[in-house]
C-alpha positions as CSV (number, residue, x, y, z in Angstrom):
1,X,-11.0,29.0,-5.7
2,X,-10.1,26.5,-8.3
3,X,-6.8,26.0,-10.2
4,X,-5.9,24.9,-13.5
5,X,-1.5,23.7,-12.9
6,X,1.2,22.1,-14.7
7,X,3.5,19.9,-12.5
8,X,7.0,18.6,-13.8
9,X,7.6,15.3,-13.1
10,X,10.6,12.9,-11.9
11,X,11.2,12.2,-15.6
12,X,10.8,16.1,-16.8
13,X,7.4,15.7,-18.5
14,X,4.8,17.4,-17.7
15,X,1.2,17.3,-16.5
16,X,-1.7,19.4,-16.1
17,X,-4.7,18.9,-14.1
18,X,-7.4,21.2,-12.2
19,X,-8.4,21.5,-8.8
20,X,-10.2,23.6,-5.8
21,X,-7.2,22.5,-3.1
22,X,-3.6,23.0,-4.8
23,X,-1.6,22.0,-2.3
24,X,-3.6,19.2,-1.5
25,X,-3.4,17.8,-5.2
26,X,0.2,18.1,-5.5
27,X,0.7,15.9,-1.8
28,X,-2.0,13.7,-3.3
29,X,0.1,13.3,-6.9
30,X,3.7,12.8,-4.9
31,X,1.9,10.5,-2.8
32,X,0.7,7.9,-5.4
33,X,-3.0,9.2,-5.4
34,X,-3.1,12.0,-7.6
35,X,-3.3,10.7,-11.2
36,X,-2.3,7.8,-13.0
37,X,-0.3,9.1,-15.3
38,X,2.2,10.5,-12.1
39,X,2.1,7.8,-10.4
40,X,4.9,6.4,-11.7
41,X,6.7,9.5,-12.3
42,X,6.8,10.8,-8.9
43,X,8.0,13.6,-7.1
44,X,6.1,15.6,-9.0
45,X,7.1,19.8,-8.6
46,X,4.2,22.3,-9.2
47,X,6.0,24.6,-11.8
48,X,3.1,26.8,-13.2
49,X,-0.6,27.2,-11.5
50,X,-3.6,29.7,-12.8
51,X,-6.6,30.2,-10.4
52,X,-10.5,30.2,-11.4
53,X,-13.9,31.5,-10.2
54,X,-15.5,28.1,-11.3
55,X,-14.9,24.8,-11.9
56,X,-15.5,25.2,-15.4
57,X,-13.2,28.2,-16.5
58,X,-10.4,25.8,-14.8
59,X,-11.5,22.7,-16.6
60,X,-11.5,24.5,-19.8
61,X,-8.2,26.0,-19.5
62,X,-6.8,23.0,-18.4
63,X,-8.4,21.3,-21.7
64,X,-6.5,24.0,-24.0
65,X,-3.4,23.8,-22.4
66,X,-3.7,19.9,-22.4
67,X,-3.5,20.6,-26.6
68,X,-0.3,23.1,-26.4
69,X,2.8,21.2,-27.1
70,X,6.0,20.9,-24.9
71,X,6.7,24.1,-26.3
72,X,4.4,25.8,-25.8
73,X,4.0,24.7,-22.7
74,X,7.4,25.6,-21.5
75,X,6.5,29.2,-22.8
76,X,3.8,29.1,-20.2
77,X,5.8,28.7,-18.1
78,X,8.1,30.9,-18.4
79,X,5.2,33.5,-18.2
80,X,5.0,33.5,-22.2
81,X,1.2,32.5,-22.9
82,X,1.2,31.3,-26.4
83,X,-2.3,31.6,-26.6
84,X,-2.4,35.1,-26.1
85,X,0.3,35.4,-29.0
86,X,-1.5,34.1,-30.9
């Protein structure tokens, strides 16, 4: 399975990124190995996740979530897609 999630970090932004081992990824981000961009915003807190057949319906849907604003993103997570309202 792969996964397309949004984690909240130390500093309340947020990230999204894909993988095929959640749990994994989200040790891997609170341990300084995830991404860059958490690194120095750890702990990070998965607060949304969707899962994937492929590899590349998770990389796509990370891409167009990457382009919603905070806003939207927080409606996401709040089980709001705003794509889908669109």
């Amino acid at each position: 399975m792969n996964y397309t999630y949004l984690v909240e970090c130390a500093d309340k932004s947020l990230y999204c990124g894909w993988t095929n081992d959640l749990e994994k990824r989200i040790a891997a981000h609170n341990a300084g190995r995830g991404a860059k961009y958490t690194k120095a915003r750890r702990p990070v807190a998965l607060v949304y996740y969707e899962e994937f057949e492929t590899k590349e319906k998770a990389m796509r849907r990370e891409a167009e979530i990457k382009r919603l604003d905070r806003k939207d993103k927080l409606a996401l997570i709040e089980n709001r897609d705003p794509l889908k309202e669109e």
